[in-house]
C-alpha positions as CSV (number, residue, x, y, z in Angstrom):
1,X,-52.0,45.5,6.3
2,X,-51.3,43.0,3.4
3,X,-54.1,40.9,4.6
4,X,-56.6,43.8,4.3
5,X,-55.6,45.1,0.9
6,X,-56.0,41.7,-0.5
7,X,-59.4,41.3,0.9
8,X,-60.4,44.6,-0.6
9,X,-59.1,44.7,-3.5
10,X,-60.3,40.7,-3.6
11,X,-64.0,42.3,-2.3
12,X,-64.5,44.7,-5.3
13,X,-63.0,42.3,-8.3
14,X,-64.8,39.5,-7.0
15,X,-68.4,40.8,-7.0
16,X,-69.3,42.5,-10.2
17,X,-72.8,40.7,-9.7
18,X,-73.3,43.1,-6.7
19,X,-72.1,46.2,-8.3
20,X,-75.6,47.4,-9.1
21,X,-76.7,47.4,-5.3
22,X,-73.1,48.6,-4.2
23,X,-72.3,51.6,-6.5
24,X,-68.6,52.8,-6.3
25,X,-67.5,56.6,-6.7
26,X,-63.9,56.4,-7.5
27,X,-62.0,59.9,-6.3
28,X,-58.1,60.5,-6.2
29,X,-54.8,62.5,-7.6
30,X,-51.9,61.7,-9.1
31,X,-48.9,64.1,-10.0
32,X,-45.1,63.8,-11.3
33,X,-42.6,66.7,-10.4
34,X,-39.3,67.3,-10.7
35,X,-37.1,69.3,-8.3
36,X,-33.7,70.6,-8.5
37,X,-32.2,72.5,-5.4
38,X,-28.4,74.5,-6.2
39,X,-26.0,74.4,-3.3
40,X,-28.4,72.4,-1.1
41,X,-25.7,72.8,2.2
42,X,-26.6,76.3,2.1
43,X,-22.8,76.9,3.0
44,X,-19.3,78.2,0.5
45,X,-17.1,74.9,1.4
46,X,-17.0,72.2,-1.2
47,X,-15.6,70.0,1.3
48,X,-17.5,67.4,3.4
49,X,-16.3,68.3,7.1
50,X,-19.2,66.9,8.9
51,X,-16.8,64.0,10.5
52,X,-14.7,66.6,12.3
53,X,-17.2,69.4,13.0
54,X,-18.9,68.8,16.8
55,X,-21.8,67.7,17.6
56,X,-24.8,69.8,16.6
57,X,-23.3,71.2,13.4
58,X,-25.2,72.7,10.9
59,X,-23.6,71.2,7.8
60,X,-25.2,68.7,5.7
61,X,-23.0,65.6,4.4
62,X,-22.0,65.9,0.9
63,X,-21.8,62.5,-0.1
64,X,-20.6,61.2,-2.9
65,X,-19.2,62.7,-5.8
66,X,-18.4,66.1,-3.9
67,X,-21.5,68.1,-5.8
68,X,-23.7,70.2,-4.2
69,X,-26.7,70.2,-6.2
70,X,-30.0,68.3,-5.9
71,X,-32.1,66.9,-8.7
72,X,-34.6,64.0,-8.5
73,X,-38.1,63.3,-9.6
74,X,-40.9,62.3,-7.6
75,X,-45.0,61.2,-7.8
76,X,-47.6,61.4,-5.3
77,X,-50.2,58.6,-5.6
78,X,-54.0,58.2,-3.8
79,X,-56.8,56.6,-4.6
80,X,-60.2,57.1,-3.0
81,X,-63.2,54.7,-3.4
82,X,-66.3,55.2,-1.7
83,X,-69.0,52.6,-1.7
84,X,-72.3,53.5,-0.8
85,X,-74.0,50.6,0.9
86,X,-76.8,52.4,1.7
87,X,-78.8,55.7,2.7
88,X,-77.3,54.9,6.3
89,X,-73.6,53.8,5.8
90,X,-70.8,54.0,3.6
91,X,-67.6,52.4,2.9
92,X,-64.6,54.7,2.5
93,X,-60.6,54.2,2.0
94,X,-57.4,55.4,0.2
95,X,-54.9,53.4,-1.3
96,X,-51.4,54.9,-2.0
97,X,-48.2,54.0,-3.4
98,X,-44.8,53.6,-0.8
99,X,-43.9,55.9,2.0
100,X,-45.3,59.8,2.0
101,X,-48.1,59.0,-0.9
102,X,-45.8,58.2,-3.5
103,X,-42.4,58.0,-4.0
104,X,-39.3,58.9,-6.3
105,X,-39.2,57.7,-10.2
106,X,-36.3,55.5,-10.2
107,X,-36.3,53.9,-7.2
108,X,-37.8,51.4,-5.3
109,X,-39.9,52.5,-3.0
110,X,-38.7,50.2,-0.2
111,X,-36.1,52.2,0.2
112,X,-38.1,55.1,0.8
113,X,-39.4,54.8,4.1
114,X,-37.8,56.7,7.1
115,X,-36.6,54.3,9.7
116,X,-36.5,57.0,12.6
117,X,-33.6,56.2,14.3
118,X,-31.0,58.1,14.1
119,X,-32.8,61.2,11.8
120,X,-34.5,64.3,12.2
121,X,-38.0,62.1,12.2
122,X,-38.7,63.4,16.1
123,X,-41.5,65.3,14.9
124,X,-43.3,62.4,14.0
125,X,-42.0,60.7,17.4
126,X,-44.3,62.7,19.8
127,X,-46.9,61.8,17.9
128,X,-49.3,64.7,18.6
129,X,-50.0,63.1,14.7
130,X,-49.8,60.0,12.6
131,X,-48.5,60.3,9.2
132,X,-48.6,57.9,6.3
133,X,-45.9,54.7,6.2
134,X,-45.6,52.5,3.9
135,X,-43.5,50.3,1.7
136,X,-43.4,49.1,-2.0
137,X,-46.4,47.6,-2.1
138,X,-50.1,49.2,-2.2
139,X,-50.9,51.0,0.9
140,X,-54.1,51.4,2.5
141,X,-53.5,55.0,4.8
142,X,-57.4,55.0,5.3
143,X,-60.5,52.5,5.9
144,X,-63.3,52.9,7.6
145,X,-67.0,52.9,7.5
146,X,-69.5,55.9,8.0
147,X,-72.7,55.7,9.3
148,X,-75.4,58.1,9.4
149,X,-78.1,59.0,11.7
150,X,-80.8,61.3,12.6
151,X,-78.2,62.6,15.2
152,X,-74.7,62.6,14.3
153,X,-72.0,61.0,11.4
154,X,-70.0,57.9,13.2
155,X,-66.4,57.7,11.4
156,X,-65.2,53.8,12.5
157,X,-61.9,52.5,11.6
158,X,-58.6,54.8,10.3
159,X,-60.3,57.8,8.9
160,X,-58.3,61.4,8.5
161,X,-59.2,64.5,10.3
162,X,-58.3,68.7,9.9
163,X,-58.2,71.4,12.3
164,X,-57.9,74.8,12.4
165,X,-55.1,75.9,9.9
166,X,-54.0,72.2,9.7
167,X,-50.4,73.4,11.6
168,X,-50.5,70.5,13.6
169,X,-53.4,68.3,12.5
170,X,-53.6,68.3,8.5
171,X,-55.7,66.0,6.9
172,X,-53.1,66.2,3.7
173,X,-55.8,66.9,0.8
174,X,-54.8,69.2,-1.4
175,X,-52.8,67.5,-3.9
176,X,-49.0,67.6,-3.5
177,X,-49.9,66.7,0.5
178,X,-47.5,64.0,1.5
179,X,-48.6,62.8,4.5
180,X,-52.2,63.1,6.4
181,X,-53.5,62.9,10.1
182,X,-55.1,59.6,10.1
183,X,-56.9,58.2,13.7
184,X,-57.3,54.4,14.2
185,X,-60.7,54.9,15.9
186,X,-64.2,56.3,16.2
187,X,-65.1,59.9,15.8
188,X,-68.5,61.0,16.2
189,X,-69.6,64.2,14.5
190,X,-72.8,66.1,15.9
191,X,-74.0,69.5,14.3
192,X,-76.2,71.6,16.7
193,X,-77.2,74.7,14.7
194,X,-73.6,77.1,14.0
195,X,-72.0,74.4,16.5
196,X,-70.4,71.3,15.5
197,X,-69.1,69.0,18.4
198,X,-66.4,66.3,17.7
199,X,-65.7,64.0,20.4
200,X,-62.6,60.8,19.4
201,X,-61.2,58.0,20.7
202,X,-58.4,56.3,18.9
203,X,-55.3,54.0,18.5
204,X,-51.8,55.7,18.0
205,X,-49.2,54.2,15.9
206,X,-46.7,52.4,17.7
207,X,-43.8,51.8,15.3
208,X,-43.0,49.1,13.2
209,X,-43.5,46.9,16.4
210,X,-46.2,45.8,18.4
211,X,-47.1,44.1,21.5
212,X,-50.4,43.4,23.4
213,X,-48.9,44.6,26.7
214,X,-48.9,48.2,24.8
215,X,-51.9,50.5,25.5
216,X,-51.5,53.8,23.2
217,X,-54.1,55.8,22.7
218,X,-56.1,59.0,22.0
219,X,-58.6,60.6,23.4
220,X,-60.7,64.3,23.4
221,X,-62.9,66.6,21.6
222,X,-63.4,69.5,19.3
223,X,-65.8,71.8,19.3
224,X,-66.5,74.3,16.1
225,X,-68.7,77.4,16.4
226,X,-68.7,78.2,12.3
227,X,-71.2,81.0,11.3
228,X,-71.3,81.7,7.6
229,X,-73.8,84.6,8.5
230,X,-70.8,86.7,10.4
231,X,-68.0,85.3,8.3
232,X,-66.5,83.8,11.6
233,X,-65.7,80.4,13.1
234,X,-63.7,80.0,16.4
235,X,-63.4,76.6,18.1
236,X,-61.1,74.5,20.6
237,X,-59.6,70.8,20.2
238,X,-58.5,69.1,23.3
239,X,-56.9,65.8,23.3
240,X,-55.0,63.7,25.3
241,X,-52.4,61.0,23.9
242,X,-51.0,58.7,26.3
243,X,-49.1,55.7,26.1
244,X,-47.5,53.0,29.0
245,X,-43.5,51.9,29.5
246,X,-43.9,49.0,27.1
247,X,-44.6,51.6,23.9
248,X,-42.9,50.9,21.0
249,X,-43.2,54.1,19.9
250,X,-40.2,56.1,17.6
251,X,-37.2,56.4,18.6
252,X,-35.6,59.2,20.7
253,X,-33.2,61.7,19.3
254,X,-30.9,61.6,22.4
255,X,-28.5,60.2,20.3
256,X,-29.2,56.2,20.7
257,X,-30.8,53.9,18.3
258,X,-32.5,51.8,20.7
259,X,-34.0,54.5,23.0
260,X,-37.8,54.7,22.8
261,X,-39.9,56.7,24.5
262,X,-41.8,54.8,26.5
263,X,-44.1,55.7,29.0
264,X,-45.9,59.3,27.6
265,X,-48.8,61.5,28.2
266,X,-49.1,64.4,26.1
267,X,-52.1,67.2,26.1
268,X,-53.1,69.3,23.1
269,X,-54.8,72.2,23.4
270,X,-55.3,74.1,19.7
271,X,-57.0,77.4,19.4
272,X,-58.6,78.4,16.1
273,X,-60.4,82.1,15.1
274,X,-61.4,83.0,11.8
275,X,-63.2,86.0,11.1
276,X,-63.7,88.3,7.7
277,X,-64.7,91.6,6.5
278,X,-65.2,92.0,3.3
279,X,-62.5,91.6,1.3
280,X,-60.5,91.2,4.6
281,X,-60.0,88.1,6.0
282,X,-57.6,86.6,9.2
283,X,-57.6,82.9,11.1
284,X,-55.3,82.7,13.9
285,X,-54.5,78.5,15.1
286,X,-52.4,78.8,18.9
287,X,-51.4,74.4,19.5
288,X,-50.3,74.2,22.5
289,X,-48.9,71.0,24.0
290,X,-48.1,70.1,27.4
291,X,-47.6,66.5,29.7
292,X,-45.1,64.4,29.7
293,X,-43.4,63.5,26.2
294,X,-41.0,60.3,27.8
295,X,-37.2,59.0,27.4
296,X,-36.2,61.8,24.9
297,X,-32.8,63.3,26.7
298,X,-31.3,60.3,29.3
299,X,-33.2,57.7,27.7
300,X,-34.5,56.4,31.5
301,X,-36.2,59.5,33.1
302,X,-39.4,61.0,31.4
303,X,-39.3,64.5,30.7
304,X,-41.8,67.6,30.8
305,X,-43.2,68.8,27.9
306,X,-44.6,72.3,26.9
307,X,-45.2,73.6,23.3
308,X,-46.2,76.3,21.8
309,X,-47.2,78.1,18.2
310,X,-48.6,81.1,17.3
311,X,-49.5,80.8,13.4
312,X,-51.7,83.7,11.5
313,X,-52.7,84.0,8.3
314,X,-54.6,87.0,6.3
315,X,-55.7,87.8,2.8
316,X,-57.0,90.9,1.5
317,X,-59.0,90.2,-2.0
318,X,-58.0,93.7,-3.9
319,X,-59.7,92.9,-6.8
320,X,-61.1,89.9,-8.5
321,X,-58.0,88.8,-10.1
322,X,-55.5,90.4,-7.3
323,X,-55.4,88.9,-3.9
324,X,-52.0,89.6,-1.0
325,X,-51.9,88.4,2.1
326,X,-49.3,88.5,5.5
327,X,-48.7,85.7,7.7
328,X,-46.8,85.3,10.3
329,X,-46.0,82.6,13.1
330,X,-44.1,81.8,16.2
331,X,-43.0,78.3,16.6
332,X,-41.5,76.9,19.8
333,X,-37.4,75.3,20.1
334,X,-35.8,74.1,22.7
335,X,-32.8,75.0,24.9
336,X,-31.1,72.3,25.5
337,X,-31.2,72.6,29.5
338,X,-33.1,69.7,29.8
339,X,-35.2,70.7,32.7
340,X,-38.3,69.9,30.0
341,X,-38.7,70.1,26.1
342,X,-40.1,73.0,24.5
343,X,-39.5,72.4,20.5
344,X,-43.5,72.7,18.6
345,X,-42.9,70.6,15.5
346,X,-45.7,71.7,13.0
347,X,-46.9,68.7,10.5
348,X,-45.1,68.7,7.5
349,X,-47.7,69.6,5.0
350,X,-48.0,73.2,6.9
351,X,-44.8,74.8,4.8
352,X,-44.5,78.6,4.2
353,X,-41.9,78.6,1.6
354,X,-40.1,76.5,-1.4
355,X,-36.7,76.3,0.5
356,X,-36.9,77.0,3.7
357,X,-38.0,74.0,6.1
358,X,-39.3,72.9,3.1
359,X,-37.0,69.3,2.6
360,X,-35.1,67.4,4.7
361,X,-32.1,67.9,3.2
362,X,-30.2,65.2,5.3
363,X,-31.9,62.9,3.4
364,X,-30.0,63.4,0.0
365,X,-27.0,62.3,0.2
366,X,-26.0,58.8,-0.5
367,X,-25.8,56.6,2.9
368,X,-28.8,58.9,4.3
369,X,-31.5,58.7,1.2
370,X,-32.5,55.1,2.1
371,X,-33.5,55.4,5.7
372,X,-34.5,59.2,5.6
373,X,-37.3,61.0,3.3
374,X,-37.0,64.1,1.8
375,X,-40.5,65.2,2.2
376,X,-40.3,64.7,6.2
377,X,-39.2,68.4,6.9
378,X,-41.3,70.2,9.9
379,X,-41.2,74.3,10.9
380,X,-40.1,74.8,14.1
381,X,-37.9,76.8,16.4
382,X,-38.3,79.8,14.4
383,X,-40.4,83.3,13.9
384,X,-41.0,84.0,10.4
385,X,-42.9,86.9,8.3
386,X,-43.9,86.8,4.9
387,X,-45.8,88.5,2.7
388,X,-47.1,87.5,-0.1
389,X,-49.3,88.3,-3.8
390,X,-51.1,86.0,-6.0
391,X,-53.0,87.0,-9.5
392,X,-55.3,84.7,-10.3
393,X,-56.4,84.9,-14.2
394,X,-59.5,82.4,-16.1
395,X,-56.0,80.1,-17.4
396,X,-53.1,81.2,-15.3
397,X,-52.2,82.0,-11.6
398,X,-49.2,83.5,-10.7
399,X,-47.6,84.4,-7.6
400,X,-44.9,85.4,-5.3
401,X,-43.9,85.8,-1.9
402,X,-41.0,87.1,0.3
403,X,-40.2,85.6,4.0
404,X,-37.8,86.6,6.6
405,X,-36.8,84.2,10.0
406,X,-34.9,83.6,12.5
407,X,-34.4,81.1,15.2
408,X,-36.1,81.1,18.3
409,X,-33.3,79.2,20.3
410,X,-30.0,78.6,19.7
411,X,-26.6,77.6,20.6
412,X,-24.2,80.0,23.0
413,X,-20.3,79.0,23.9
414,X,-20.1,77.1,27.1
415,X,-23.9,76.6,27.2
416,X,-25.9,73.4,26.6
417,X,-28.2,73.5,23.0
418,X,-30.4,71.4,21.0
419,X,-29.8,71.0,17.2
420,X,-33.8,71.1,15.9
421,X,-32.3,69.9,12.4
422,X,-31.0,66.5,14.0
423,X,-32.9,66.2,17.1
424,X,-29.1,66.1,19.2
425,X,-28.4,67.3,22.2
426,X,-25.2,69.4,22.6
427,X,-24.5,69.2,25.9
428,X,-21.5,72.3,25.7
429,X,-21.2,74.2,23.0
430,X,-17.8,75.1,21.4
431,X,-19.5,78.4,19.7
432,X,-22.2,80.8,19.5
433,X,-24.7,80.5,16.9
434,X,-26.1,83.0,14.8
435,X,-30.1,83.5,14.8
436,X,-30.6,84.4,11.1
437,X,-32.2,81.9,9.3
438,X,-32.1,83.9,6.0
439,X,-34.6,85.7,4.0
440,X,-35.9,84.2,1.0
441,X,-37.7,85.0,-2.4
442,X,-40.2,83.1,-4.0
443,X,-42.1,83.0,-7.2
444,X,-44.7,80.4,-8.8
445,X,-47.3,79.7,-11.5
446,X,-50.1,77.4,-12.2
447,X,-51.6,76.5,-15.7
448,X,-55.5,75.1,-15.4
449,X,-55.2,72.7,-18.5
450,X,-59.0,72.0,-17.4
451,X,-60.6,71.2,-14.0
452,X,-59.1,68.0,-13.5
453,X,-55.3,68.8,-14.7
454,X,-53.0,71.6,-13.7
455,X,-48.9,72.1,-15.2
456,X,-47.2,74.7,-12.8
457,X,-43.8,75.2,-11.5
458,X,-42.1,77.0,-8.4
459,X,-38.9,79.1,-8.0
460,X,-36.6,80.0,-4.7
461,X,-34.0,81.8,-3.7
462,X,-32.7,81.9,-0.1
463,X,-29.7,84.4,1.2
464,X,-29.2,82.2,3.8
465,X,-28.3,83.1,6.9
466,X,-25.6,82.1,9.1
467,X,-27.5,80.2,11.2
468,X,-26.4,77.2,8.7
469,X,-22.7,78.1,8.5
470,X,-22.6,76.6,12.7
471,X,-20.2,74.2,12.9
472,X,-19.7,73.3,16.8
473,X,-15.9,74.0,16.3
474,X,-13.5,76.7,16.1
475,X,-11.2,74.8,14.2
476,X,-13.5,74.2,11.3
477,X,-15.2,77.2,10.2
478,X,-18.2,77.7,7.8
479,X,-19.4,80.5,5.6
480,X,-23.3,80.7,4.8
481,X,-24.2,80.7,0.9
482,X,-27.4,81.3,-1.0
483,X,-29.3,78.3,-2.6
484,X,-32.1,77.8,-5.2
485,X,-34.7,75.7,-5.7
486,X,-36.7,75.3,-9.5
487,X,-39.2,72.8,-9.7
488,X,-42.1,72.0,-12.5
489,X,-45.0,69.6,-12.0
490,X,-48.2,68.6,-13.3
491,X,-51.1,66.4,-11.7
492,X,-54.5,65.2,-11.8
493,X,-57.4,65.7,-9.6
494,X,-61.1,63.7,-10.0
């Protein structure tokens, strides 16, 4: 990856003679927050008991200094050339800053990378996505050419893709995106009057090694019916991703470091439906995934997989400044029997609230930050509600938003279980686990300095429930407590 940086970077300082037959259009972002999160254990106890709760608890490790808050302060980083070679191709790339787009101000970014084993990266493990990586050096997440013809756009090389509601493929770009769908591959786009028709091939990431007796890969189609006449689009993506025994691909969360999961063969099928009347207007996205996911419990037998989501979105436009909306979703968790796994991790720029499955808060304490990222937080195992209101003025845009969930699976005494927020198996439990997740309160607001630069900030409160107060144990007891999130940012689009 070094190599090719170099030799673009090398490519476009070396050749200003050719600049006039090669013009450059330079696009990207850049934006600085700054978060801080009270009483991110969601829990009363000021004491760190995670070394004698069981397996499976619901605490997060306090670290040092016995505090509870959260602050730090972070960037997100991309920038997107696009040389035009001609009326029939183009080159296109971006080129980012350290793991997730950015990084933290502070640190370096090195040590900002999650390593996968051991943490709650399993979403990124199936790899029904790719998401950014990177180190402290200049990324490139994307290059590839596109080339045009009389009867389709070919996109060759690691180019990003979007579907649906982005829940599980999200091409990450709107700004504060941290990570983006990229494919290493070709994708052929062909539009047939409403229809557009998407067939892929592609290389999946393997982990940080590789080997040429490997052979993972992607494969499948979309097709888009998108009529602007009717206000409605409805589509399907299928897709297979399979890999063989010698995969390098993420570790397992079966509790071992040196488990991967081998041989796989996963099938997505993702539903979309958008429709609008009037002012009124609804998209449903169903993903559902199915196949054969690999090593993930034993660590030697390869285990059924089937996955499912139900995400819906609406917005009713009451005037020309009001707009509310209610969405709702059903995303899949698992047991813990181990007869298959069932948990739907959605990709972690789908989030539906400032607190909840927002961050991964095992990743800010001290011993966890430098081989876990905050930003890699994924919704699943839960049905959620919210409704929401946004006022949108010529300056200002304000708005807030109230969601309720609850857990979809969890753990009963004497009964095997799955801890989603660690990716561990509990093979007994000690307890039985409550299925409130909490209901939180949200508020926000957005300043439009001009069309390229934005200030805003974001509020939330969550009465947690005590679905976080599980401990594993009955000798070590938790009580659930509310937390809040403020956060202020400002970036730059062009």
């Amino acid at each position: 990856m070094g190599k090719i940086l170099k030799s673009f970077i090398a490519f476009i300082l070396l050749m200003p003679s050719m600049a006039w037959s090669l013009p450059i259009d330079w696009h990207g972002a850049f934006g600085v927050d700054t978060t801080l999160i009270d009483n991110f254990r969601r829990i009363e106890s000021t004491a760190d008991r995670t070394a004698t709760s069981g397996t499976g608890t619901e605490e997060v490790s306090l670290g040092a200094g016995n505090h509870a808050n959260a602050s730090w302060q972070s960037y997100v980083f991309r920038l997107n050339p696009v040389i035009i070679v001609n009326d029939s191709a183009s080159l296109k790339g971006e080129i980012t800053s350290g793991y997730g787009r950015g990084g933290h101000l502070g640190e370096d970014n090195a040590n900002n990378v999650d390593t996968g084993a051991g943490t709650n990266n399993f979403g990124n493990s199936l790899y029904y996505y790719n998401q950014s990586s990177g180190s402290n050096n200049l990324v490139m997440n994307k290059f590839y050419m596109e080339l045009y013809s009389d009867t389709a756009t070919y996109q060759i090389g690691r180019h990003s893709f979007h579907w649906g509601l982005g829940g599980i493929i999200n091409s990450g770009d709107d700004l504060w995106d941290r990570h983006s769908f990229t494919r290493d591959g070709i994708t052929m786009n062909i539009k047939l009057g409403s229809f557009h028709i998407k067939p892929y091939w592609g290389k999946v990431s393997q982990g940080s090694s590789f080997t040429r007796a490997t052979n993972t890969k992607e494969y499948g189609f979309s097709l888009l019916y998108d009529n602007p006449e009717r206000d409605m689009s409805f589509g399907l993506l299928y897709g297979k991703k399979v890999s063989n025994a010698f995969s390098n691909v993420e570790d397992t969360p079966n509790g071992s470091s040196s488990t991967t999961l081998g041989e796989t063969n996963v099938k997505v099928t993702d539903i979309y439906f958008q429709k609008s009347f009037g002012p009124l207007d609804f998209a449903l996205e169903i993903p559902l995934m199915g196949g054969e996911v690999g090593n993930v419990y034993s660590g030697t037998s390869v285990v059924k997989y089937k996955a499912k989501a139900i995400l819906f979105e609406s917005n009713f436009k009451a005037t020309d400044s009001w707009k509310m909306g209610f969405d709702a979703g059903q995303v899949g968790g698992d047991a813990g029997t181990q007869s298959s796994f069932d948990a739907m991790y959605l990709n972690p720029n789908y989030q539906i609230a400032n607190i909840l499955f927002r961050y991964n808060l095992n990743a800010v304490s001290t011993g966890n930050s430098t081989s876990k990222n905050i930003y890699d937080s994924y919704i699943t195992n839960t049905t959620y509600f919210k409704l929401r209101t946004e006022y949108v003025g010529e300056k200002w845009s304000w708005n807030a938003a109230i969601i309720k969930a609850i857990a979809n699976e969890t753990a009963d005494a004497g009964a095997a279980a799955y801890d989603h927020e660690t990716n561990t198996l509990i093979t007994s439990s000690a307890t039985t686990q409550s299925d409130d997740l909490g209901m939180e309160i949200d508020l926000g607001f957005k300043y439009k300095w001009n069309d390229e630069i934005h200030v805003g900030g974001n509020f939330g409160y969550l009465m947690a429930g005590d679905y976080f107060s599980y401990t594993n144990s009955t000798s070590v007891v938790n009580s659930a407590d509310n937390s809040m999130v403020i956060q202020f940012n400002t970036g730059v689009s062009f």
